[in-house]
C-alpha positions in Angstrom: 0.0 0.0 0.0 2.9 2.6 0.7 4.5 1.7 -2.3 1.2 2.5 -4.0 0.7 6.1 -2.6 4.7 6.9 -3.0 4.3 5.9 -6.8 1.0 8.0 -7.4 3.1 11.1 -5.4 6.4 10.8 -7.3 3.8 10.5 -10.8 1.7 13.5 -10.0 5.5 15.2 -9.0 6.3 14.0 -12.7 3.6 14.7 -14.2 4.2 18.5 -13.1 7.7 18.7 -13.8 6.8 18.0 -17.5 3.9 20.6 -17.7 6.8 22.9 -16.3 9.0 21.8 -19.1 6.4 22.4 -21.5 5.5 25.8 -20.5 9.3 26.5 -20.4 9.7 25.6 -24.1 6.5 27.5 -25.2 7.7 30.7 -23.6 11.0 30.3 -24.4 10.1 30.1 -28.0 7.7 33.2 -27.7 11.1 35.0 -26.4 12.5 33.7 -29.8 10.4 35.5 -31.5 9.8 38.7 -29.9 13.7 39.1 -30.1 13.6 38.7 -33.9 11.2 41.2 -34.2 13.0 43.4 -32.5 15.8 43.2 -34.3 13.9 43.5 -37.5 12.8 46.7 -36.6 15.9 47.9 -35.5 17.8 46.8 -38.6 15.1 48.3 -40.3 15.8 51.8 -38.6 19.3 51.3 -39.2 18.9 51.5 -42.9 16.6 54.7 -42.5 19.3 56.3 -41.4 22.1 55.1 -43.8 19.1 56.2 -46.4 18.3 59.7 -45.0 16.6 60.6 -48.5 14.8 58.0 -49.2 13.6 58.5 -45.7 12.8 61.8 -46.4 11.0 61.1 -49.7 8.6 58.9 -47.8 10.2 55.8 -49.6 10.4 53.9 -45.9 6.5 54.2 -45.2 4.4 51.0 -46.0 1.4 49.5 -44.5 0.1 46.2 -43.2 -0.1 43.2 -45.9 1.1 45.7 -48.8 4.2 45.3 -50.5 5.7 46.8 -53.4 5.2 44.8 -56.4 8.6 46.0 -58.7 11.9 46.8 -57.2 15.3 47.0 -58.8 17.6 44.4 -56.9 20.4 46.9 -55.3 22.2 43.5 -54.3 24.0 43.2 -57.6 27.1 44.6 -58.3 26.2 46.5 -61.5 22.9 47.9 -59.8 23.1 51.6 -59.5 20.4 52.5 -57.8 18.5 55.8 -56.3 17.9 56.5 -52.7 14.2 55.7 -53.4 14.9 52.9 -55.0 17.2 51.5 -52.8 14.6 52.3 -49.8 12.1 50.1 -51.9 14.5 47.3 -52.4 15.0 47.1 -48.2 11.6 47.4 -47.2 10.7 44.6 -49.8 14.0 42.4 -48.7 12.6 43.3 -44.8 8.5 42.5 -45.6 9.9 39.4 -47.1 11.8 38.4 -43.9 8.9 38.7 -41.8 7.2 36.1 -42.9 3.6 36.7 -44.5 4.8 36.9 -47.9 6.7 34.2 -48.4 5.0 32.4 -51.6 5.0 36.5 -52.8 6.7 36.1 -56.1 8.7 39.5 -55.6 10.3 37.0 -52.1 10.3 33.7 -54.0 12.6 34.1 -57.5 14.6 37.4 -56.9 15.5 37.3 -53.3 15.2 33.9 -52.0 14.3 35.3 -48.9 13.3 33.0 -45.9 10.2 33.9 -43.3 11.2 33.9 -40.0 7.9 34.9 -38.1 4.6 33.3 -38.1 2.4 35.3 -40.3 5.0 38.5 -39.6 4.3 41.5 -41.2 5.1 45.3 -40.8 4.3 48.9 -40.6 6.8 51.8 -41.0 5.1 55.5 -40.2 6.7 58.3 -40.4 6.3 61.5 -38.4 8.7 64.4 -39.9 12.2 63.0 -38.7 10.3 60.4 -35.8 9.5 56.8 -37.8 7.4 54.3 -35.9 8.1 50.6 -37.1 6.2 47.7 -36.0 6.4 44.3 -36.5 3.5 41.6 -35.8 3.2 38.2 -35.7 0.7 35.6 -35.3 1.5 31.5 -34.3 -1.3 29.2 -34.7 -4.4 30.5 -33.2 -2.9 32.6 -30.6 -3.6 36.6 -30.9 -1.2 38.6 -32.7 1.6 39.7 -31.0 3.5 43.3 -31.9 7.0 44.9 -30.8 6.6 48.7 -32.0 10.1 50.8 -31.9 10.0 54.6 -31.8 12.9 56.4 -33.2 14.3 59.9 -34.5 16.4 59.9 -37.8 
């Protein structure tokens, strides 16, 4: 009989360990993510500033699920491109990476770019020289999830 109640303790004592293991896992995973989209959005920013005129132009600014159907591909070594262009080329490169567009043919053939988010996508708005970017993601049937970075150029 003691044997009995020491094995139904030590598998309830189990039993919790592994929901704790579980729950570990899933929020560690979550932390994953949030850190990725934070440093989407700061690389983002980053290039905003290398770019000053395209920022200025308004070449930056997009919008949830929209994104832009030609670019020239600044990667290559003969491409020549504009400050608008080249702000184009990195928001498309950076909507790409985030992961709703990933059967997009502007990510499949030119860039080869792979989706690191659930779902991701973006927002860039500007404000004069403040820019508000902000990432969102969505795994499974969770609600979305955002990281929004505030910066001055």
């Amino acid at each position: 009989m003691e044997v009995l109640v020491a094995l139904a303790v030590l598998s309830i004592g189990l039993l919790g360990m592994a929901g704790m293991q579980l729950f570990s896992m899933k929020s560690s995973y979550n932390a994953y993510l949030q850190s990725q989209a934070s440093y989407f959005a700061y690389d983002l920013i980053d290039k905003m500033r290398a770019n000053p005129t395209g920022f200025n132009n308004g070449a930056y600014d997009t919008s949830l699920t929209n994104i832009p159907g030609t670019f020239t591909n600044c990667q290559t070594t003969t491409a020549n491109c504009t400050p608008n262009q080249l702000a184009t080329f990195e928001i498309t490169q950076w909507k790409c990476s985030l992961g709703s567009f990933t059967n997009d043919p502007a990510c499949v053939a030119p860039l080869n770019m792979t989706s690191v988010l659930p779902n991701g996508d973006g927002i860039v708005q500007r404000n004069g020289n403040d820019v508000e970017v902000t990432v969102q993601w969505q795994q499974g049937t969770n609600p979305v999830e955002s990281i929004m970075i505030m910066a001055e150029l």
